[in-house]
Backbone as a ProteinNet text record, in pm:
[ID]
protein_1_A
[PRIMARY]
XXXXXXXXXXXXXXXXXXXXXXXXXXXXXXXXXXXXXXXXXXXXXXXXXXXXXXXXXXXXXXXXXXXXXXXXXXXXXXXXXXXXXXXXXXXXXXXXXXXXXXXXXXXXXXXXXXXXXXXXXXXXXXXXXXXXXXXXXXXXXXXXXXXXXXXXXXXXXXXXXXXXXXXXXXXXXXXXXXXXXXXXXXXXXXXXXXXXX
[TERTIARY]
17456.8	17594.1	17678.5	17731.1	17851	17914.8	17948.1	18076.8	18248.2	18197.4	18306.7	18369.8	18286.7	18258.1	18481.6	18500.7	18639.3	18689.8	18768	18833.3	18974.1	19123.3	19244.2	19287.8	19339.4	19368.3	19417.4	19561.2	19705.3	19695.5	19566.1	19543.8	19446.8	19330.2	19200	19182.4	19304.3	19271	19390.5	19306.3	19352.5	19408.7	19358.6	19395.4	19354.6	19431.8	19377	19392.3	19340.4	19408.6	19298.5	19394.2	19328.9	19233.3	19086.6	19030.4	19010.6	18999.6	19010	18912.3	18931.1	18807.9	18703	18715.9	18582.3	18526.8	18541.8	18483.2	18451.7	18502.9	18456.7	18362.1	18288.8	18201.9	18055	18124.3	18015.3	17962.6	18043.4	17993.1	17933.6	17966.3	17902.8	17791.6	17757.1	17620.4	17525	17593.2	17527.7	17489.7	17536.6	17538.6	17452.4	17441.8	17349.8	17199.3	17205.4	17081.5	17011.9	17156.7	17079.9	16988.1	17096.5	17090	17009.5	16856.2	16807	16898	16896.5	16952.4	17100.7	17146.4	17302.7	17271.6	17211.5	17167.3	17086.9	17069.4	16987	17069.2	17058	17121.4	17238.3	17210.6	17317	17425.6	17373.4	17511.5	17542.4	17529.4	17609.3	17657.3	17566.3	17620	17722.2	17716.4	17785.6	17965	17936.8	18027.1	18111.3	18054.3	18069.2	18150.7	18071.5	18146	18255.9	18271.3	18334.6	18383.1	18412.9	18468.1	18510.1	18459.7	18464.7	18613.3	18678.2	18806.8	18907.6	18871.4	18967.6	18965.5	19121.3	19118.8	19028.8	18953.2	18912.2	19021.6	19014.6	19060.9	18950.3	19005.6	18872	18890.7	18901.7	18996.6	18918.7	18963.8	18917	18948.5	18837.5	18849.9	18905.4	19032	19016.1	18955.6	18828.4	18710.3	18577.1	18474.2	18356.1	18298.6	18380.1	18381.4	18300.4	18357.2	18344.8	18461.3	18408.5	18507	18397.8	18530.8	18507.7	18523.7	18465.1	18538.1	18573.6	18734.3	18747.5	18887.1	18823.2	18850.1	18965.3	19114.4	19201.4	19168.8	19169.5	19183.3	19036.7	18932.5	18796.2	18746.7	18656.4	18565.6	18444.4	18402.8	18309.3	18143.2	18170.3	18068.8	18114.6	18088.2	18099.5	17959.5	18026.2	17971.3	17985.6	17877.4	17900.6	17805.2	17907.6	17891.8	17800.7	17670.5	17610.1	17471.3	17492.6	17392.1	17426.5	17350.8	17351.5	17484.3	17554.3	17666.6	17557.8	17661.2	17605.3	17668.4	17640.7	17738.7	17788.5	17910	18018.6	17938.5	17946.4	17870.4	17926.8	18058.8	18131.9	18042.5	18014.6	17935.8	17802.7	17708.7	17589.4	17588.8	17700.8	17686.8	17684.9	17772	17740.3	17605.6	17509.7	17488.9	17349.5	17251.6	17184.4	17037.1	17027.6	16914	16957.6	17094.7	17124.3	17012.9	16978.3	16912.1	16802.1	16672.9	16581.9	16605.3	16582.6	16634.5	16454.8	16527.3	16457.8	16536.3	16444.4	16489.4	16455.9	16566.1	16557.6	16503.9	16453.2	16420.2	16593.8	16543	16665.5	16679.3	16649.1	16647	16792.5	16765.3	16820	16942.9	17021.2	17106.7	17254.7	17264.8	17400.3	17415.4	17317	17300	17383.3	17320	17321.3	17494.3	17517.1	17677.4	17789.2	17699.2	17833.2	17837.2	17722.3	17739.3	17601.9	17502.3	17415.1	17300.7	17193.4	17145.3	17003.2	16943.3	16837.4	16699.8	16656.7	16556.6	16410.3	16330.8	16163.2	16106.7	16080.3	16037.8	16109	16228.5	16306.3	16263.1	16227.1	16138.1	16018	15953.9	15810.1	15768.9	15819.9	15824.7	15768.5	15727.1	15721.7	15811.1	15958.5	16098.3	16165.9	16089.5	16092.6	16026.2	16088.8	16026.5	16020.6	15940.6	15905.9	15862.4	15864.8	15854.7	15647	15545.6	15429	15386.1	15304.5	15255.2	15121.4	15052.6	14916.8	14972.1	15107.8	15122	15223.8	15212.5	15285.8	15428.3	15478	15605.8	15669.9	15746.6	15718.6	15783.3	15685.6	15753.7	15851.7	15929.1	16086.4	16068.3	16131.6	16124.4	16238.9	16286	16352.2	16452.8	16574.8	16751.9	16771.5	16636	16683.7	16785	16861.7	16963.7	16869.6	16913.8	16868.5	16926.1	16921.9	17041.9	16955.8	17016.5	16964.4	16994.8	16882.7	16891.6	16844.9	16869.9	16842.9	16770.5	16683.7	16603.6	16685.8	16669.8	16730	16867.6	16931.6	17057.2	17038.9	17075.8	17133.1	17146.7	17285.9	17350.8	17344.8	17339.7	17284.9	17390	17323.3	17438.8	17471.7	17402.2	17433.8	17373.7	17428	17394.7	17369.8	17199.1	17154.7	17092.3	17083	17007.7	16847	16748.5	16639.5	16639.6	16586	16580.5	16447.5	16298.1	16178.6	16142.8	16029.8	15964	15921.5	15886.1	15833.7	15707.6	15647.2	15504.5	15495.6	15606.3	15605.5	15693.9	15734.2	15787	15713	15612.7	15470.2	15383.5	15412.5	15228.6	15316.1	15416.4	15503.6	15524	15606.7	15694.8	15764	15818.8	15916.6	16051.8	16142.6	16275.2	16351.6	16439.2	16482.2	16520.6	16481.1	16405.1	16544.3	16637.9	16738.5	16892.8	16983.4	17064.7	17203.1	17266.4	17313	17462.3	17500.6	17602.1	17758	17691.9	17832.7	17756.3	17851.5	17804.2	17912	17855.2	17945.6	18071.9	18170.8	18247.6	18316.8	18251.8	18279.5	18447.1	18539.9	18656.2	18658.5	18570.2	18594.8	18577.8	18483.3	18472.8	18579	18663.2	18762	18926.7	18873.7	18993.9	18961.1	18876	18837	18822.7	18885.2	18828	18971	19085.9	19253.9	19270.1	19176.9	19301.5	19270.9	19181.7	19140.9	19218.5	19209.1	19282.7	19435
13382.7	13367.7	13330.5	13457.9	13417.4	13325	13199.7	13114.7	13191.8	13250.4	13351.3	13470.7	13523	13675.2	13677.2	13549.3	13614.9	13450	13495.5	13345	13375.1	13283	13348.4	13221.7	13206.8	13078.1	13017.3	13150	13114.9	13063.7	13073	13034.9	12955.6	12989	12877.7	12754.3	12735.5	12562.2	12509.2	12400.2	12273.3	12179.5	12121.9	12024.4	12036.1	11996.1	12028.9	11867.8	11807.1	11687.8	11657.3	11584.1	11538.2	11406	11410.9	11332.8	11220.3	11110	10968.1	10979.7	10899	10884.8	10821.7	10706.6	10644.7	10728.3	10790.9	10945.8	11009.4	11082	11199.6	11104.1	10967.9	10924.9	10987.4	10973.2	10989.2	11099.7	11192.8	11350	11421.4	11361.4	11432.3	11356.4	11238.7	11161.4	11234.7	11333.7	11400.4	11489.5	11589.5	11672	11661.4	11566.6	11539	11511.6	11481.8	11467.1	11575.8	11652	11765.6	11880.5	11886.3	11989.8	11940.6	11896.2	11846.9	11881.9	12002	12099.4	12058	12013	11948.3	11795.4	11740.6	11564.4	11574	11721	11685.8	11647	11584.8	11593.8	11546.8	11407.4	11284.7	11396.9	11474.8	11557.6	11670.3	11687	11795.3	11936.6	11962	12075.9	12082.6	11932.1	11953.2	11863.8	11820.1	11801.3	11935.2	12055.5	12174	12243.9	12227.2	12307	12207.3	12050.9	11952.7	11870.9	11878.8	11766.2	11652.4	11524.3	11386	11356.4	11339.4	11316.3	11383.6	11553.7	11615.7	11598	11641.7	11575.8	11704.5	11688.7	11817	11804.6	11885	11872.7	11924.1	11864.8	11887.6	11956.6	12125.5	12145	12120.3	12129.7	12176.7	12264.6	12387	12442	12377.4	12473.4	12429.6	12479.8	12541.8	12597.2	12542.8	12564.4	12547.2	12418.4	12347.7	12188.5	12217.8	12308.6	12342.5	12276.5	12199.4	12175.3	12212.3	12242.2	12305.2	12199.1	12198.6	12147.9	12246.8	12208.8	12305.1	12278.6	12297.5	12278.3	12351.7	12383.1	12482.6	12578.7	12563.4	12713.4	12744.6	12719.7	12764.6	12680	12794.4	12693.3	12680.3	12526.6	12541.7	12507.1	12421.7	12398.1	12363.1	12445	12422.2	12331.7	12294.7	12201.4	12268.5	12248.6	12328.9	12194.8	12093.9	11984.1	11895.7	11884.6	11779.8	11845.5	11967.7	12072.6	12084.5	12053.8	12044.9	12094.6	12065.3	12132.2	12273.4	12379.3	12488.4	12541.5	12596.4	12639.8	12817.8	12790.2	12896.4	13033.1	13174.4	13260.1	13258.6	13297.4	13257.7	13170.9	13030.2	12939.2	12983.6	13021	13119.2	13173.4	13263.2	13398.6	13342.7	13208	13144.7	13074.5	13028.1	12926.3	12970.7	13057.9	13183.6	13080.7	12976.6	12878.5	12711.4	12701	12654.7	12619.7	12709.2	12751.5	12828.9	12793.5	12878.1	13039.7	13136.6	13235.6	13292.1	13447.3	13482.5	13667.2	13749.9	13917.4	13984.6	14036.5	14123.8	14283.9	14333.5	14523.5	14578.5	14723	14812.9	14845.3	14828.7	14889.3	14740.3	14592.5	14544.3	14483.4	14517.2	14486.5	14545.3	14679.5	14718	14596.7	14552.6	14454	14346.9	14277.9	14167.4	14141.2	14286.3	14296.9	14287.6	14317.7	14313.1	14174.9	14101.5	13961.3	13917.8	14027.4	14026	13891.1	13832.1	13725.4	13829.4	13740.6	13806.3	13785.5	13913.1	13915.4	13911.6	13860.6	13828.5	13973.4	14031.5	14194.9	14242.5	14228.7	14282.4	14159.4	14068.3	13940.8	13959.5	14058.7	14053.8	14193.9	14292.4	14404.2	14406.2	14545.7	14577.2	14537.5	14569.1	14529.7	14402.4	14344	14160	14094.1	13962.4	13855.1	13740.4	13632.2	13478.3	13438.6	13270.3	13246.3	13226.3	13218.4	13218.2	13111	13023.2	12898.1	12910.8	13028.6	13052.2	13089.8	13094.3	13190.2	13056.1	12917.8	12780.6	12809.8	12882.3	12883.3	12792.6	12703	12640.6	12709.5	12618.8	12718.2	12680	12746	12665.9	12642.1	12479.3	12450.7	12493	12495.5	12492.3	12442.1	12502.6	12392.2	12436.2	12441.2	12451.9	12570.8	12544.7	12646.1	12746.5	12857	12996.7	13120.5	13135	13253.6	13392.6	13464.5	13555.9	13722.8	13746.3	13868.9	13978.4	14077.6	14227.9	14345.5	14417.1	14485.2	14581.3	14593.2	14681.3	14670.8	14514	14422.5	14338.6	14343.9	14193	14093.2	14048.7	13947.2	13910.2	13795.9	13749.9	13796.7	13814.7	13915.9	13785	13694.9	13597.8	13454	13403.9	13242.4	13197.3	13166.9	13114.5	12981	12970.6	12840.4	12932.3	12854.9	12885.7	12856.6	12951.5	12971.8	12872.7	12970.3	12951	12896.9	12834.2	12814.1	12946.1	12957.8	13067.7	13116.4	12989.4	13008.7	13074.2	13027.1	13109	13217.1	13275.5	13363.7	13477.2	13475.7	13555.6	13539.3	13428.8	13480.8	13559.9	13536.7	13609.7	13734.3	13746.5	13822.7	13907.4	13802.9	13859.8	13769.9	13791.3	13701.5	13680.2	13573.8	13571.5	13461.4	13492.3	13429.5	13348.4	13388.9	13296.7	13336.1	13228	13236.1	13297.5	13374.7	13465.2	13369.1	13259.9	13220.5	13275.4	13300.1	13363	13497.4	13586	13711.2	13800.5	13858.1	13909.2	14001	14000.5	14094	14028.1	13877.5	13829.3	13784.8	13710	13671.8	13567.8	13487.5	13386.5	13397.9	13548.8	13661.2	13701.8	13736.1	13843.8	13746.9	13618.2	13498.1	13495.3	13462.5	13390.4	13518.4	13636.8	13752.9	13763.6	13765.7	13737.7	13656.7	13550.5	13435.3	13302.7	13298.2	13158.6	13090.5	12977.4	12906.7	12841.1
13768.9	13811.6	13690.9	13656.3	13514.9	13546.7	13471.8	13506.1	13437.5	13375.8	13322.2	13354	13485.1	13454	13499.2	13605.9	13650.6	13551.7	13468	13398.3	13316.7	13368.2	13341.2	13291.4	13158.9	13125.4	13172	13257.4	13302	13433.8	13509	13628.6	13641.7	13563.4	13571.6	13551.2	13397.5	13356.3	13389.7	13504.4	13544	13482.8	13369.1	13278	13125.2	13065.8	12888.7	12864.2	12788.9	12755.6	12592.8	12541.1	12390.7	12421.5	12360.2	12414.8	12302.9	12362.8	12296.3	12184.6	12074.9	11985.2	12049.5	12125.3	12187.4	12260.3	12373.7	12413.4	12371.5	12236.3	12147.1	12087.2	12036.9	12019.3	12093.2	12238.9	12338.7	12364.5	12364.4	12344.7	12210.7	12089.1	12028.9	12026.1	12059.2	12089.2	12163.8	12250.5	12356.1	12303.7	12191.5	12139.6	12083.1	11974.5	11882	11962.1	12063.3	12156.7	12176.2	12236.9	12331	12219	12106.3	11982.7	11815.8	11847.4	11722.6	11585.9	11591.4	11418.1	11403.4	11479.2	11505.4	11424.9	11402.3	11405.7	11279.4	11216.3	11088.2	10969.8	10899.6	10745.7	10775.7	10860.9	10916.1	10997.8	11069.4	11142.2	11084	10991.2	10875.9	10938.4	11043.9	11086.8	11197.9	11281.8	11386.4	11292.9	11207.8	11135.7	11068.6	11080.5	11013	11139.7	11217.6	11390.2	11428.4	11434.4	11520.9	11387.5	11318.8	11216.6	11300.2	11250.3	11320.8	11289.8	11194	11235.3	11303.6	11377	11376.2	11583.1	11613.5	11711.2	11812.1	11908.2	12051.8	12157.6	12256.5	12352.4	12494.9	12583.3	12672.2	12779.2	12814.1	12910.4	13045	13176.7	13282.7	13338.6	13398.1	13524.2	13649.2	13735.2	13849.9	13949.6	13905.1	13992.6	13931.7	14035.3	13925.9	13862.6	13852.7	13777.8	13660.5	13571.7	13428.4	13326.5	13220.9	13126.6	12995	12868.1	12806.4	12649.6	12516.9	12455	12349.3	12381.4	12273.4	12104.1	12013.7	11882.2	11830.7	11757	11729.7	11780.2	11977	12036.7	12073.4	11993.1	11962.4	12104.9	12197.2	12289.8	12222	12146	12131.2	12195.3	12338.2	12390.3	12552.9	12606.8	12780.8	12878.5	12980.5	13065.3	13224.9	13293.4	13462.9	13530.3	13608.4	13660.2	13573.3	13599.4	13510.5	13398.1	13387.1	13302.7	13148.2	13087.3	12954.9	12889.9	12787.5	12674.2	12637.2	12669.9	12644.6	12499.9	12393.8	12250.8	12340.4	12310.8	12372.9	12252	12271.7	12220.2	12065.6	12066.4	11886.6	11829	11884.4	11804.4	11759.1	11889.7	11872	11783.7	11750.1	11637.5	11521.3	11504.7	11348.1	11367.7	11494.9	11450.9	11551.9	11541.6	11634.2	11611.7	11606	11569.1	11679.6	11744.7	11831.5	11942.6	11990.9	12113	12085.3	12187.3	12194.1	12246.4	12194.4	12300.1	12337.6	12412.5	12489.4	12494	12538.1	12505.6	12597.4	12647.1	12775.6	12693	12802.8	12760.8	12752.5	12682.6	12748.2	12830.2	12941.1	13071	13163.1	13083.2	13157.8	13099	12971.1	12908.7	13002.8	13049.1	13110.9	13226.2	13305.4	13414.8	13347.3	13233.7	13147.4	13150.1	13073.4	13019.7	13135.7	13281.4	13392.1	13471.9	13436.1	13465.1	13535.1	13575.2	13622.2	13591.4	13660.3	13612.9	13567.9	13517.2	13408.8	13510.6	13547.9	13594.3	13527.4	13607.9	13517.5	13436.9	13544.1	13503.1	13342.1	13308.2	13177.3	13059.1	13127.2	12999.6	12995.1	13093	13056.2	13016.8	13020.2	12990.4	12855.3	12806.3	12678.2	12560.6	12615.8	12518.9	12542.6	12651	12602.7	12570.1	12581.2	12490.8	12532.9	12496.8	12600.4	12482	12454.5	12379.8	12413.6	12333.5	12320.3	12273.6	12363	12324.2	12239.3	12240	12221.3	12042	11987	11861.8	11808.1	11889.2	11835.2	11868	11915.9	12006	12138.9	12111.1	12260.6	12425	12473.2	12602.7	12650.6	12735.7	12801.6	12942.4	12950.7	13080.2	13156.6	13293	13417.9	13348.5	13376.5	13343.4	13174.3	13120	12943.4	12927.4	12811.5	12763.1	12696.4	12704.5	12590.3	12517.6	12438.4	12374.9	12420.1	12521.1	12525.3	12411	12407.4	12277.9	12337.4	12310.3	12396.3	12291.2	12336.7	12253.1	12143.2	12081.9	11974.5	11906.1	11956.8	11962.2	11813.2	11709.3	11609.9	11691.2	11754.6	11787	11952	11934.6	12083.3	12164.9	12266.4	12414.9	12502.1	12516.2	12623.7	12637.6	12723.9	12694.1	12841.1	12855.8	12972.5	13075.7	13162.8	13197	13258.8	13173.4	13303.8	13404.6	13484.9	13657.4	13683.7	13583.7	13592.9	13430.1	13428.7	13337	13280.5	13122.4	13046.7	13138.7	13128.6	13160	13284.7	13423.8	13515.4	13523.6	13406.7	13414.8	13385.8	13298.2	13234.9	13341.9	13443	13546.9	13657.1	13707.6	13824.4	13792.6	13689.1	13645.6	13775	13855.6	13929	13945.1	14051.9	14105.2	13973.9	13968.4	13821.1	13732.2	13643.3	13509	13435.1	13456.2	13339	13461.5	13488.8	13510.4	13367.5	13370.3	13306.8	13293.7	13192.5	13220.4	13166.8	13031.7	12950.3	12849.6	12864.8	12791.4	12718.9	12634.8	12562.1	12674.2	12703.3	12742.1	12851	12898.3	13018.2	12951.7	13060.6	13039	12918.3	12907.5	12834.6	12683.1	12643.9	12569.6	12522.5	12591.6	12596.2	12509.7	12617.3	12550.8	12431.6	12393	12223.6	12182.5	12213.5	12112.1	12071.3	12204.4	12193.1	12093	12039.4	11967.5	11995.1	12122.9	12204.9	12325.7	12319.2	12454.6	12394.2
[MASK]
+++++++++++++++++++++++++++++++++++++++++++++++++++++++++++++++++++++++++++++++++++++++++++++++++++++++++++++++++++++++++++++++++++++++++++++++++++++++++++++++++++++++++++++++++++++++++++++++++++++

């Protein structure tokens, strides 16, 4: 279920507001939690994406209970009620080591691109991919974030929550495997491709 697939600035966000320094304490705390490679080298990178002195703003959806944070215009990390800070896809593309991903076949990328959620069968296929515990890869649990990548694709197509575990996604291989949240082409795509929020 895209949180994006229908998203209008002029109608969707509820509230924008500049968020306090003691708050922006607390979130990038979260950040730095959720995102090891964010927290290495005293921060350095999330200092690179979020500069600590510079001010965020935090918008809200008035659907969905999605807020977003976002930097000069830039969304750089969204929230859907109490589920991890997800990195908005722009960020991904600089920063494609964020997130564990995961690779759909060709067969299931047009699905992918219209908002479709990511079924098991296109991750277990020949032209996908799971991460492999047996080759020191770890596996992904239930709720984790993942950059999804598509066979014969460079740049990641989409940004997901697991449905299922890896592991039960390789013994089933059916129902579906990654909730499909933001993808290249969806609205929120389309904003930050305009110019941003």
């Amino acid at each position: 279920m895209s949180l994006f697939k229908k998203f209008d600035p002029k109608v969707d966000v509820a509230s924008s507001t500049a968020v306090k320094s003691s708050v922006q304490r607390g979130m990038r705390n979260k950040l730095l939690e959720t995102y090891p490679a964010l927290s290495e080298n005293d921060g350095a990178l999330l200092e690179q994406i979020w500069p600590k002195k510079e001010p965020i703003t935090l918008v809200k959806f008035s659907r969905e209970h999605v807020q977003m944070l976002v930097y000069k215009g830039e969304v750089l990390f969204f929230q859907h009620f109490d589920e991890p800070y997800l990195p908005s896809l722009k960020v991904l593309h600089r920063y494609p080591f964020l997130l564990p991903s995961v690779q759909v076949d060709r067969g299931a990328i047009r699905f992918l691109l219209s908002g479709a959620n990511i079924m098991s069968p296109g991750l277990v296929s020949a032209g996908g991919k799971l991460p492999d515990p047996s080759a020191g890869e770890t596996a992904l649990d239930i709720g984790q974030g993942v950059a999804v990548r598509a066979q014969g694709k460079e740049e990641i197509v989409a940004v997901g929550l697991m449905k299922m575990s890896s592991e039960e996604i390789r013994k089933t291989g059916k129902g579906i495997g990654v909730d499909n949240i933001h993808y290249i082409g969806d609205d929120l795509w389309l904003t930050l491709a305009r110019g941003g929020l």
